[in-house]
C-alpha positions as CSV (number, residue, x, y, z in Angstrom):
1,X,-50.3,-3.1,-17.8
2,X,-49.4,-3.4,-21.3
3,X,-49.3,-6.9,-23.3
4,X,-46.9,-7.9,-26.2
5,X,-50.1,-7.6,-29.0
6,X,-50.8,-4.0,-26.9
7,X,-47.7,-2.6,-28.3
8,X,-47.8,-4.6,-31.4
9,X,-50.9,-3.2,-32.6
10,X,-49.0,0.5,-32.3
11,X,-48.9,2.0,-35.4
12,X,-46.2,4.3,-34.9
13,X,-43.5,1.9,-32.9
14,X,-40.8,3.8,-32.6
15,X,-37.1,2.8,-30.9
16,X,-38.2,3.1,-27.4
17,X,-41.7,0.8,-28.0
18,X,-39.3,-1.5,-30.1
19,X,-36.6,-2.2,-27.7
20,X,-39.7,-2.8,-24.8
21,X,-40.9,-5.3,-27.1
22,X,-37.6,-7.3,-27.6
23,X,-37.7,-7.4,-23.7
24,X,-40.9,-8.7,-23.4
25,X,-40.5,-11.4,-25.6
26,X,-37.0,-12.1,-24.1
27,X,-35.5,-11.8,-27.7
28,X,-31.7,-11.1,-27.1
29,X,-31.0,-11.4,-31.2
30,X,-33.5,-8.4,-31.7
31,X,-32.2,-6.5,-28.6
32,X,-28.6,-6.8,-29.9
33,X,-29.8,-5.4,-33.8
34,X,-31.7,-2.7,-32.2
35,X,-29.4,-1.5,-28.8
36,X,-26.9,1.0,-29.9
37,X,-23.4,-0.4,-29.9
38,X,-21.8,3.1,-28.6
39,X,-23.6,3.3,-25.6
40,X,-22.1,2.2,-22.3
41,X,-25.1,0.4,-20.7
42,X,-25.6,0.1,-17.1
43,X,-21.7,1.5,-17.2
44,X,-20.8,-2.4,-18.5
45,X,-21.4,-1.8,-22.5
46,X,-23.8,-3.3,-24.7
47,X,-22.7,-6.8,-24.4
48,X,-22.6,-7.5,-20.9
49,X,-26.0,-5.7,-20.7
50,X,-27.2,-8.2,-23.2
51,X,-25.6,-11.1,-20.8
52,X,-26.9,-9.7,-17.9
53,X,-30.3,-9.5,-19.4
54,X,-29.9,-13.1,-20.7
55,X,-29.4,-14.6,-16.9
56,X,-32.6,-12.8,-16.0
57,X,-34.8,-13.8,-18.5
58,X,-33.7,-17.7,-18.0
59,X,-34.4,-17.3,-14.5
60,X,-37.9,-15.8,-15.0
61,X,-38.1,-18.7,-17.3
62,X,-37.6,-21.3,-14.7
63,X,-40.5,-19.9,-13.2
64,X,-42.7,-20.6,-16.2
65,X,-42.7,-17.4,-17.7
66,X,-42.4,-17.3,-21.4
67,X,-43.2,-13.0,-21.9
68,X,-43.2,-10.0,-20.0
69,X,-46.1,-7.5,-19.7
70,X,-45.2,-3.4,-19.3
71,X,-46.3,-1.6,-16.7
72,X,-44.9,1.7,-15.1
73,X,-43.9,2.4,-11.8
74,X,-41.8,5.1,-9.4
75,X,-37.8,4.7,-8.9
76,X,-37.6,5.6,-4.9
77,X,-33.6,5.8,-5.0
78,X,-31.3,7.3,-7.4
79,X,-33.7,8.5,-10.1
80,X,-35.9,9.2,-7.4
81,X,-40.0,10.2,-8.6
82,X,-38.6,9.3,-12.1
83,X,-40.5,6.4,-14.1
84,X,-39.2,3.1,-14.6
85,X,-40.2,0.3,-16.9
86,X,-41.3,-2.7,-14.7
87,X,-41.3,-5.8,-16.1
88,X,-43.7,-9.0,-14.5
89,X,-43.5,-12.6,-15.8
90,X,-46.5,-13.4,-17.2
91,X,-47.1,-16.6,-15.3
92,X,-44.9,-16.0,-11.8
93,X,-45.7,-12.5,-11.5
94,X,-42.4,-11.5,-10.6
95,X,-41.0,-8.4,-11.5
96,X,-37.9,-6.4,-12.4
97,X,-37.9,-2.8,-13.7
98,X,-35.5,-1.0,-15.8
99,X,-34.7,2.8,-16.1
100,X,-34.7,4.0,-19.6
101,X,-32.5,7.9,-20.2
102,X,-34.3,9.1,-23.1
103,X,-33.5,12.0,-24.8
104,X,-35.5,13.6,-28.2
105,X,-36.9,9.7,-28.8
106,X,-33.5,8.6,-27.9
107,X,-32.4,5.7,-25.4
108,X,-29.1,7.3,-24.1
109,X,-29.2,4.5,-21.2
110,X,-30.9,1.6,-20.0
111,X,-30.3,0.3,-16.0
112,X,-31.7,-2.0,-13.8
113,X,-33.5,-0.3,-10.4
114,X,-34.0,-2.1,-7.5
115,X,-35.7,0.9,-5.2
116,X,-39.6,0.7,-7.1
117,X,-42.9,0.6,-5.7
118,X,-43.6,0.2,-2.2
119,X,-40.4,-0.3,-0.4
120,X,-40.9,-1.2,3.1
121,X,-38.0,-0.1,5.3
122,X,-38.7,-1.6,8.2
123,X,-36.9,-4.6,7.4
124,X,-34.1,-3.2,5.6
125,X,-31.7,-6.5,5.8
């Protein structure tokens, strides 16, 4: 699991480590400089991305969370044995992941995934 002054300390930040950054620190105004404008993220463009990131961090912040730490984890569903970015509240432990389409050191896409980590089917609904 990676902390905010893990990635800092990166010498060589590049887009990707910047943009995970802005997330963990829940900084919209750095997301919004550094998120391509011509990129239709999560199929809702970059500003409803932004807004939809906005209502999560403010409920993780309800919870007491004031940063996110990085770890890595499995997408079980439509990216399925593909890594995803997962995102846990560094006081409520609660987690959301994001998939990141990179191409040549390029985000092409960012989504949320909801199928990570141990899903148990059992209970489905």
């Amino acid at each position: 699991m990676q902390t905010i002054s893990d990635l800092k300390r990166n010498k060589n930040k590049d887009e990707i480590t910047n943009v995970w950054l802005a997330i963990m620190k829940m900084d919209l105004h750095e997301l919004n400089l550094l998120l391509d404008e011509n990129i239709d993220y999560e199929d809702i463009g970059k500003t409803k991305f932004i807004d939809k990131l906005d209502k999560n961090f403010n409920k993780y912040k309800t919870f007491g969370d004031s940063e996110f730490y990085l770890d890595l984890d499995i997408c079980e569903g439509c990216n399925c044995n593909k890594p995803v970015c997962k995102f846990t509240g560094n006081h409520s432990n609660l987690h959301f992941a994001l998939y990141f389409k990179i191409e040549k050191n390029q985000i092409l896409d960012i989504y949320h995934c909801n199928w990570y980590g141990n899903i148990n089917f059992s209970n489905p609904f």
